[in-house]
Each structure stands twice: as C-alpha cells, then as structure tokens.
C-alpha positions as CSV (number, residue, x, y, z in Angstrom):
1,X,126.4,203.7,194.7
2,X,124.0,206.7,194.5
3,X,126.6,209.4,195.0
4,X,130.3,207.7,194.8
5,X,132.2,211.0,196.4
6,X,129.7,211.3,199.6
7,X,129.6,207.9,200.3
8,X,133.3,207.4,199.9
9,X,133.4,210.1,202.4
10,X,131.1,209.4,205.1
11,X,133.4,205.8,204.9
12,X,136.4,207.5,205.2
13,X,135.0,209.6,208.3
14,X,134.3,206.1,210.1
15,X,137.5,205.1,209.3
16,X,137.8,201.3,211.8
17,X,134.4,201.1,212.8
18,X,133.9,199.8,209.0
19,X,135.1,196.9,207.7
20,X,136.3,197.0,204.3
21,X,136.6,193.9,203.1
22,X,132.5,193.4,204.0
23,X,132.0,196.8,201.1
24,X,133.9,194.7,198.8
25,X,130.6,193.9,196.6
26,X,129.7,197.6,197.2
27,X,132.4,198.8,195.6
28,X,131.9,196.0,192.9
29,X,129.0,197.7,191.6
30,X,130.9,200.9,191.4
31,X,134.1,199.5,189.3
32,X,131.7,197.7,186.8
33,X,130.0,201.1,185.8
34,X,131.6,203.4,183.1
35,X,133.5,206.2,184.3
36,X,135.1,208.9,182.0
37,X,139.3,209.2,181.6
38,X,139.7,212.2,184.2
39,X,137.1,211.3,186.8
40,X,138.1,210.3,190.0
41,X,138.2,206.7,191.0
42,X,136.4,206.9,194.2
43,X,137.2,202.8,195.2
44,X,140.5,203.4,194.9
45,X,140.8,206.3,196.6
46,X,139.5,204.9,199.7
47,X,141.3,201.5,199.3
48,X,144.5,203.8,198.9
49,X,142.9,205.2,202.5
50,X,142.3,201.5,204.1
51,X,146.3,200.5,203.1
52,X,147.8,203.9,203.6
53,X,146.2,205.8,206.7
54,X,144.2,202.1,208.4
55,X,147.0,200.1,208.1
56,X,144.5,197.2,206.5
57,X,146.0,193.9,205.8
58,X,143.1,192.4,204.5
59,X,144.2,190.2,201.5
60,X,140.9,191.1,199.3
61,X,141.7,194.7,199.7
62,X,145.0,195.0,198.6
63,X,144.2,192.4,195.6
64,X,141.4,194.7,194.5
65,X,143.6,197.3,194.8
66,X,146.4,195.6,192.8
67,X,143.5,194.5,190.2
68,X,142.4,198.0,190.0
69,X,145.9,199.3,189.1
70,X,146.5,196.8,186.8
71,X,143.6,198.3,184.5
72,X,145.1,201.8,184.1
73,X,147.1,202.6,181.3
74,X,149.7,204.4,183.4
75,X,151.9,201.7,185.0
76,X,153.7,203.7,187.3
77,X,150.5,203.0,190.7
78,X,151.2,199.2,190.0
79,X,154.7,199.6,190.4
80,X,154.5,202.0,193.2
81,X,152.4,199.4,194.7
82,X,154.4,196.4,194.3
83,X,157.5,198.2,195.6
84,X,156.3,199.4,198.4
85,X,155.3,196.3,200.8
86,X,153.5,197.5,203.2
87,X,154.0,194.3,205.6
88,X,157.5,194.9,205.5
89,X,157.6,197.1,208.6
90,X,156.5,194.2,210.7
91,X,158.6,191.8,212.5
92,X,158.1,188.1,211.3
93,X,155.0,189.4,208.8
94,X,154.2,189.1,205.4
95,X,156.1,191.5,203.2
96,X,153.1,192.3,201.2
97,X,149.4,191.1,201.8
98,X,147.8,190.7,198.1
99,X,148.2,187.5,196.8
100,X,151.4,186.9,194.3
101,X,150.1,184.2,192.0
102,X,146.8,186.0,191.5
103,X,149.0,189.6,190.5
104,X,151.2,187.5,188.5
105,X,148.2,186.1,186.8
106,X,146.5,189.7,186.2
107,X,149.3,191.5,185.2
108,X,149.6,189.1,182.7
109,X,146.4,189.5,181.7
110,X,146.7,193.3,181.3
111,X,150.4,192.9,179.8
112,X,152.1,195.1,182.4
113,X,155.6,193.3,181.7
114,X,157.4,195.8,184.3
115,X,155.2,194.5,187.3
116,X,155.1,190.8,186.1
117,X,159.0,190.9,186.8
118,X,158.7,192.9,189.9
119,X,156.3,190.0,190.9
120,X,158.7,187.2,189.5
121,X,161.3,188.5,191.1
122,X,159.2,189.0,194.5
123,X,158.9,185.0,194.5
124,X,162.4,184.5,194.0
125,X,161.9,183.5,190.6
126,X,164.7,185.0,188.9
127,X,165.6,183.1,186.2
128,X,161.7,184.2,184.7
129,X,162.5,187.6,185.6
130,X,165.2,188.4,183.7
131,X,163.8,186.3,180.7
132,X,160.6,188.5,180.8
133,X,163.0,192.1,181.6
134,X,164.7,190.7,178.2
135,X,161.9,191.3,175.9
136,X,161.3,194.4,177.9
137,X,163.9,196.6,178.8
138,X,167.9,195.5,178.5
139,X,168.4,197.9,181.6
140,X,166.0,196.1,183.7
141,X,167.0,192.5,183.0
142,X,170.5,193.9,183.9
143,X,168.8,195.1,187.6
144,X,167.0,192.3,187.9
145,X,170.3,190.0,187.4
146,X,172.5,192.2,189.7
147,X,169.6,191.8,192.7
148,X,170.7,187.5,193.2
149,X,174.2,188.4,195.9
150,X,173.9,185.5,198.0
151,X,174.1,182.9,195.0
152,X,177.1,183.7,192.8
153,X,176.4,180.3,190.7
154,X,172.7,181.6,189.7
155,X,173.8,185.5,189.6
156,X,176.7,184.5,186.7
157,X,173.8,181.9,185.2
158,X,171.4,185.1,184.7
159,X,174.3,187.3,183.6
160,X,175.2,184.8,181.2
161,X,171.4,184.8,179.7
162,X,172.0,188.7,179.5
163,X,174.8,188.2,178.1
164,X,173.6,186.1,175.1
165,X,170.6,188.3,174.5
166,X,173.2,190.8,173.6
167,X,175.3,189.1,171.5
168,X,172.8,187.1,169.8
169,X,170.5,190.7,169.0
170,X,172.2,192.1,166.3
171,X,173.7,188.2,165.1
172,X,177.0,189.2,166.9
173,X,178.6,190.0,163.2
174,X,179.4,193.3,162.7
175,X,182.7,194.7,164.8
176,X,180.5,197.9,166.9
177,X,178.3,194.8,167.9
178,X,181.2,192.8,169.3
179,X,182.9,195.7,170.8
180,X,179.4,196.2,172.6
181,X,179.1,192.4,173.9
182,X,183.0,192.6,175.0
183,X,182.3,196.5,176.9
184,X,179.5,194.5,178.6
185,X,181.8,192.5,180.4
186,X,182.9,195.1,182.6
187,X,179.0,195.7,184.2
188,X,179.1,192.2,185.6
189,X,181.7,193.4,187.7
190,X,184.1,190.4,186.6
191,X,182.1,187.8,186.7
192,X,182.1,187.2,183.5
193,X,185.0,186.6,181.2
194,X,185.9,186.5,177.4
195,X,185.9,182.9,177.6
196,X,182.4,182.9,179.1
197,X,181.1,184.9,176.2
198,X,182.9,182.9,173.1
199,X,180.2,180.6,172.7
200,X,178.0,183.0,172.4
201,X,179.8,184.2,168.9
202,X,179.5,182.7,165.4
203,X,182.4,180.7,164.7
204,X,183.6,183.0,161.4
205,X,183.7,185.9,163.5
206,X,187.2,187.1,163.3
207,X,189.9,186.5,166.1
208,X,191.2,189.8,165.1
209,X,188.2,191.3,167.2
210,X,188.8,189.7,170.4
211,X,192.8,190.6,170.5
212,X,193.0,192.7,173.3
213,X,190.4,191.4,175.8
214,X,191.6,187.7,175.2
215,X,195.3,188.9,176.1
216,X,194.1,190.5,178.8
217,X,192.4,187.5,180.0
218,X,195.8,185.8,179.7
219,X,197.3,188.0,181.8
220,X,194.9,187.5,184.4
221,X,195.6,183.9,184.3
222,X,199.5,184.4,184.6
223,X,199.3,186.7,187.7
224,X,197.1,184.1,189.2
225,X,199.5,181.2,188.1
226,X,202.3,183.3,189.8
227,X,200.8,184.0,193.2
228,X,199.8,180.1,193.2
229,X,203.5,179.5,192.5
230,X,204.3,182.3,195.3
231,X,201.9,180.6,197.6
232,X,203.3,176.8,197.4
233,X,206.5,177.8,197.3
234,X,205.7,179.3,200.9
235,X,204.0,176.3,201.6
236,X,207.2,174.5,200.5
237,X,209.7,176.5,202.9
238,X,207.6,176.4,205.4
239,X,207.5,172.4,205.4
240,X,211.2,172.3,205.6
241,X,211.4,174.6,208.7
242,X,209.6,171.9,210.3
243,X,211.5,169.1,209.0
244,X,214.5,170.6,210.4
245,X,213.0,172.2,213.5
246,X,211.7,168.1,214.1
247,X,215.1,166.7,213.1
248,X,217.1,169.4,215.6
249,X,214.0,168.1,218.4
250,X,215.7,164.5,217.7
251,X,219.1,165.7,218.5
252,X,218.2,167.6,221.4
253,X,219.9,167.2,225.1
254,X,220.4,168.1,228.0
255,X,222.5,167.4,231.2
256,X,222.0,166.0,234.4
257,X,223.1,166.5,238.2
258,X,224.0,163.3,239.3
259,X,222.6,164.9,242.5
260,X,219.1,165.4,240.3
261,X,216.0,163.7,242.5
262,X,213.2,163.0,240.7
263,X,209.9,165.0,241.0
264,X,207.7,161.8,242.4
265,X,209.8,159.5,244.5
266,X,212.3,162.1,245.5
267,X,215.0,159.5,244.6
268,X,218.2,160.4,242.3
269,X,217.5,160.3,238.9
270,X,220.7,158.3,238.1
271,X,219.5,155.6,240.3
272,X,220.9,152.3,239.1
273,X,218.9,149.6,238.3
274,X,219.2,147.6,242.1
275,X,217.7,150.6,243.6
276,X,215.1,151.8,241.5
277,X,213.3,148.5,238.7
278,X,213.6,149.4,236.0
279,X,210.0,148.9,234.1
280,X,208.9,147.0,230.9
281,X,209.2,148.0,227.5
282,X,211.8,150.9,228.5
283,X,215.4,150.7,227.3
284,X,217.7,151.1,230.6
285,X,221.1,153.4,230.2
286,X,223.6,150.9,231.1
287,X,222.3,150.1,235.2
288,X,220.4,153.5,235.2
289,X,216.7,153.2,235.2
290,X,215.0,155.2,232.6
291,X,214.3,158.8,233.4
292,X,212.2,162.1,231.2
293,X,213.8,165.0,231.6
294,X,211.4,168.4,230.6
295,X,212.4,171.9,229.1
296,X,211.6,173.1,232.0
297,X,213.9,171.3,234.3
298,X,211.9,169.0,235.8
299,X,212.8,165.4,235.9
300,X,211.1,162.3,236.9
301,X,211.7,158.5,236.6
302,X,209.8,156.7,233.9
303,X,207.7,154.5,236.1
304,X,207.0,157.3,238.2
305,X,205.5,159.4,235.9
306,X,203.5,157.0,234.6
307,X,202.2,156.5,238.2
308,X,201.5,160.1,238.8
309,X,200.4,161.1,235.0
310,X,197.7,157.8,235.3
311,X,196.5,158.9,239.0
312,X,196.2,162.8,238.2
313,X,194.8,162.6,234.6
314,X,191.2,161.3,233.5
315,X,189.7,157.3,233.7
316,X,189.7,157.5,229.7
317,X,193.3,159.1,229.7
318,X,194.7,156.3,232.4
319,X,193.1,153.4,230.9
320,X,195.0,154.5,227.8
321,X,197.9,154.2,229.3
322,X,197.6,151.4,231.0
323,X,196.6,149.6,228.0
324,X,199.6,150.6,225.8
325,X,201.7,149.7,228.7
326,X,200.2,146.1,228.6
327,X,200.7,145.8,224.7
328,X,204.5,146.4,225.1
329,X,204.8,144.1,227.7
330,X,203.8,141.3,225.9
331,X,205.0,142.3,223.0
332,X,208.6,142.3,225.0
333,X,208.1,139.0,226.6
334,X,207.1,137.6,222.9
335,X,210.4,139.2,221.7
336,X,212.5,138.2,224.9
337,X,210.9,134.3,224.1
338,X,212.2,134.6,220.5
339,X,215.4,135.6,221.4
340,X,215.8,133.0,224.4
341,X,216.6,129.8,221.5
342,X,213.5,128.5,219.4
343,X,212.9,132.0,217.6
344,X,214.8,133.0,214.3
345,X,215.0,136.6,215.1
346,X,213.0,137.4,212.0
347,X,209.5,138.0,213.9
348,X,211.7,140.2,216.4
349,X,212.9,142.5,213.4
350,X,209.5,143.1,212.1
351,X,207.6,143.8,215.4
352,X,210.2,146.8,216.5
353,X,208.4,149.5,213.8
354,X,205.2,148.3,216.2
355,X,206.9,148.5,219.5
356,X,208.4,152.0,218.6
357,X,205.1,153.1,217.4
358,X,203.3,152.4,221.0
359,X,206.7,153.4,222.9
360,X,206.0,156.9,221.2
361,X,202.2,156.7,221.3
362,X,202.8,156.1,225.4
363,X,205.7,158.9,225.3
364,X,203.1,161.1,223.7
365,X,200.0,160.3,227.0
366,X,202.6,160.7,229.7
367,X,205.2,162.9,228.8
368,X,203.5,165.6,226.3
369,X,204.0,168.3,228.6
370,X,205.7,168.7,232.7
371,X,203.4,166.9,234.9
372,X,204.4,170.0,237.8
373,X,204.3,172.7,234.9
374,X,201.4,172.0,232.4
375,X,197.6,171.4,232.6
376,X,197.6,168.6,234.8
377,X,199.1,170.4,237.9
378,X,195.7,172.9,237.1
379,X,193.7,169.7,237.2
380,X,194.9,168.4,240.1
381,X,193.5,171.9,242.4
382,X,190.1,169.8,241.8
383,X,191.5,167.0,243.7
384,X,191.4,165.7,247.6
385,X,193.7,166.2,249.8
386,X,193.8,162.5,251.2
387,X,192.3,159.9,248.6
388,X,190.2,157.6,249.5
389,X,193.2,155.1,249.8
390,X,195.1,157.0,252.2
391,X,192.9,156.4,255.1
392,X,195.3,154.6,256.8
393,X,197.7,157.1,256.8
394,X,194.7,159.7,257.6
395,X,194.2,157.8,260.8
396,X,197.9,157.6,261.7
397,X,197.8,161.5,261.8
398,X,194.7,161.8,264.2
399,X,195.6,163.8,267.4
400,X,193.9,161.3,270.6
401,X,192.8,163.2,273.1
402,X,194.5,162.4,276.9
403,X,192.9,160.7,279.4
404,X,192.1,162.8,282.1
405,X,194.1,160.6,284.7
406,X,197.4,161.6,282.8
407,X,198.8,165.1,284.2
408,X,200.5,167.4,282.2
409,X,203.7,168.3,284.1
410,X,204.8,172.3,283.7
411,X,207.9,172.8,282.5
412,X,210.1,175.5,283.8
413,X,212.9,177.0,282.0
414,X,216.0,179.1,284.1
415,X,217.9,181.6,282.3
C-alpha cells in the first residue's frame, strides 16, 4: 500500500460495493511490513469496519482479524473478540464466523492462555478448559467450571479437578492450606462434600483438621436418613388405608326391593331361577339368578349385563368378554365332570384359584363401573337408533298408506 490511511479510507467510503475478502492479499502486504508500537493499524481498523458497521461474515475476515489480535501484546481485543459472536444475533446461524480450530491453533501459538480457554470452552471442550484456566488463573478455572448447568455429572467432575489443584498446590499439609481447600467447598454451591475432597489429602494429615466439616457432613446424612424414614413411614400408612379401605369394599352391601327390576330386561331382580336361567360360571343365591347391584342404585341381572356391556362397548372389549365367558364354561363343565363320579376332587380344588381369577377378571370388563351411569352410556350417543338387526321390527313400525277406495268415516262427538 502506497498510503495505508487514504486507501483504507477511500475503502471504507465504498463500504459494500467492495469485497473484502478479494483485498485479503492487499492487506497481506501491509501486515508483513514493519510498523512502529503507537501507529495505527490501518487492516485492522477496516476489518473492525467490515465486522462491526458491514455486518461481514466472511470466514477469512474474521480469522485475519482474530490472527491479527492474537499478535498484540494486549490481550484484552482477542478476548473482546471471542466474546462477542457476532453471528449470535441470527436465527439458526453460526455463533461466530472465524474458524475455531485455526484460533485455537494460533492462540496457542502466540500463548494467549485466556483466549485458548474461551476457545476451548466455545467447542464445548470443558474438561481442557479448566485444565488450561488451572495453570492460568484459579478464578477463571472456577468460571469456567461453574458455566457446564445442564450436566451435573461433568460440572462436579471439573469442580473436582479444581478442587485437587487446590489441595494438591501447597501439598495440602499445613492447617491455613486445609482450612482453604475445606472453605472452597462452599463455592461449588454443595456439590461437593468433605468426603469428595479426602482423597485429595495425604494420609498423615491430621483428623483433628477436618472435625467440624466431617460432623457437619454427618448431620447432613442424619436429616436425610430421617426424612427417608418420614417418607416410608407415609408410604407405610398410606398402604394400610388401602388394605383396609379394600377389606371394608369386601364387606360391603346393600339391600334390595324385592320389587327391584332390572335395568335391561325390566324383569325383578329376585327372579328365581325358572323364570330367569341362570348363566355359566355364576354362583346362584339359592333359586335367585345372579344379579350386580351399583353404588348408584342401579341393578341389572348378570347375563343381562353382559349382553348389554358386550353390545355397547368396543369389538376388542366384547371379544374379551366373550372369551373369558367361554374359559369358565369349560372350566365348569370340567369341574361338574369331575364331580359327577370318575374324578377325585383334587383337580377341582386346584382349578378354583383359576376360576376366581377369570370370574374377577370378567367382573372387572362388565361391571367396573354402571352401565346407565359411566362412560359407556356417553358411548352409546354415537350409536343408531335401530341396529342393523332390528329391521324387522323397523318394518313392523312403518305407517302403510290407505288405499284410496277405503273412506275415512267423520266422527262426531255430542256434548
């Protein structure tokens, strides 16, 4: 360049219509020439321009930029610099447009430790970081392990790094040095614990020194011993209100109107057996066919629920049912053939646990909640009128029009 400030200018006048990244080797020629301490670097000022006032996110620019600060003895551009990302403003951009490994690689170079863990810690490297910040600044390894929040496994592995560097920096002998490491405990906002540090220590160090922090650890442990011991025996109470509230549901009842109809078949409820069949796997009340009676009031014979429950509810649902109905009958015609003579009773004995377990699993499908007062009366709105096997009664109801030979006499009424 023949005159660096005018030529700077007359760039920075053009502003977009130049490209920068096509100066590049321009501006080469410039850096590679001696320049005294207070002059004026005239490529940086007008890269500063090209990322500040342009906008430019031309990854050459903001690398030579980046290379340029690295070079200066004052640290505090580059880490200016790195902090600000200037892509961070943009929705799904880059959050800075130089390239990392190539800062890494020239900060390094130039030994500006600061921005090489800004950089590490930039790619998520953070285990690096803090080892760099540690033979940097103590302060900044402590920043740089407070900045992981979404990760508390890798957050208390860095803080545990710290907290060896500390202990291990003076040998962790003298009692000022293990009153330091212990007082750091309290910055990791208790993450760490004595316990977590004792390793750390040589093994003559005396007990004496870790007293009151190891008691106080132990007291930590107790209240949290307690409140499990609260908590469980919660858990325990809590398990016997509902072994009593499920032995009181066994000895529930209720009573009946013998004039009690049931909700289906409009029949009494107390229908003896003649009347009303009484169905398989169901144990009859002396000639009374089995009934379910709800909270609500409702009742309803047993084969008539099932009836209504299987033609309301879902194909899945009624094909349940109807398969748990088949299981018991043949499970009751196998125990009705044992006890008719060549059985021994014994097979009988050990098949009732499996015939109460369906007779509960088919109480359970049909009679979980009041056919007229839970979720299948809802269900039903979606429902026709007339099924499709109710056309014969459909037809039955169909108003014929007269034919027209047939006169319809008047009727006359005296008062």
């Amino acid at each position: 360049m023949l005159d660096a400030y005018e030529t700077v200018e007359s760039w920075m006048m053009a502003r977009n219509k130049l490209n920068p990244g096509k100066l590049i080797p321009a501006m080469m020629r410039y850096v590679s020439e001696p320049h005294a301490k207070n002059e004026t670097h005239e490529v940086i000022k007008y890269l500063e321009f090209c990322v500040k006032d342009l906008n430019n996110e031309d990854p050459g620019v903001h690398n030579l930029l980046l290379s340029l600060y690295s070079k200066k003895a004052d640290e505090s551009q580059l880490l200016q610099f790195l902090d600000t990302k200037f892509g961070s403003g943009q929705a799904n951009g880059p959050e800075f447009f130089y390239e990392p490994q190539y800062a890494l690689r020239l900060c390094l170079q130039a030994k500006r430790m600061r921005a090489c863990v800004r950089i590490y810690s930039m790619m998520s490297m953070h285990e690096e970081a803090v080892a760099l910040a540690l033979r940097v600044d103590l302060e900044l390894a402590k920043a740089e392990a407070d900045k992981v929040e979404d990760d508390e496994e890798l957050r208390k592995k860095l803080w545990l790094k710290v907290a060896k560097h500390v202990i291990e920096q003076e040998k962790g002998v003298k009692r000022e040095n293990i009153k330091k490491a212990i007082e750091f405990l309290s910055e990791t906002n208790n993450l760490l614990k004595i316990e977590d540090i004792l390793p750390f220590f040589p093994d003559f160090v005396l007990i004496d020194d870790f007293k009151e922090e190891i008691c106080k650890s132990l007291k930590d442990y107790n209240s949290q011993i307690e409140q499990l011991k609260a908590e469980m025996d919660d858990a325990t109470r809590g398990a016997d209100n509902i072994r009593s509230d499920i032995g009181a549901l066994a000895q529930r009842f209720t009573v009946i109107d013998r004039e009690e109809e049931c909700g289906v078949c409009r029949r009494k409820i107390l229908t003896v057996g003649g009347l009303h069949q009484v169905g398989r796997s169901y144990t009859s009340v002396g000639h009374m066919a089995p009934f379910y009676v709800f909270p609500c009031g409702h009742a309803f014979h047993a084969n008539c629920l099932i009836a209504h429950v299987t033609r309301c509810t879902s194909q899945v649902q009624a094909a349940r049912i109807l398969n748990l109905q088949k299981q018991l009958s043949l499970m009751d015609r196998k125990a009705a053939k044992d006890n008719g003579g060549t059985g021994n009773g014994e097979s009988t004995v050990s098949s009732a646990p499996t015939v109460d377990k369906l007779r509960s699993q088919l109480d359970d499908a049909v009679a979980s909640e009041c056919p007229f007062c839970g979720d299948l009366m809802i269900k039903e709105i979606s429902l026709p009128f007339i099924l499709p096997g109710e056309s014969v009664e459909k037809a039955s109801w169909e108003i014929k029009p007269q034919p027209a030979s047939q006169k319809i006499l008047p009727m006359t009424m005296s008062i």
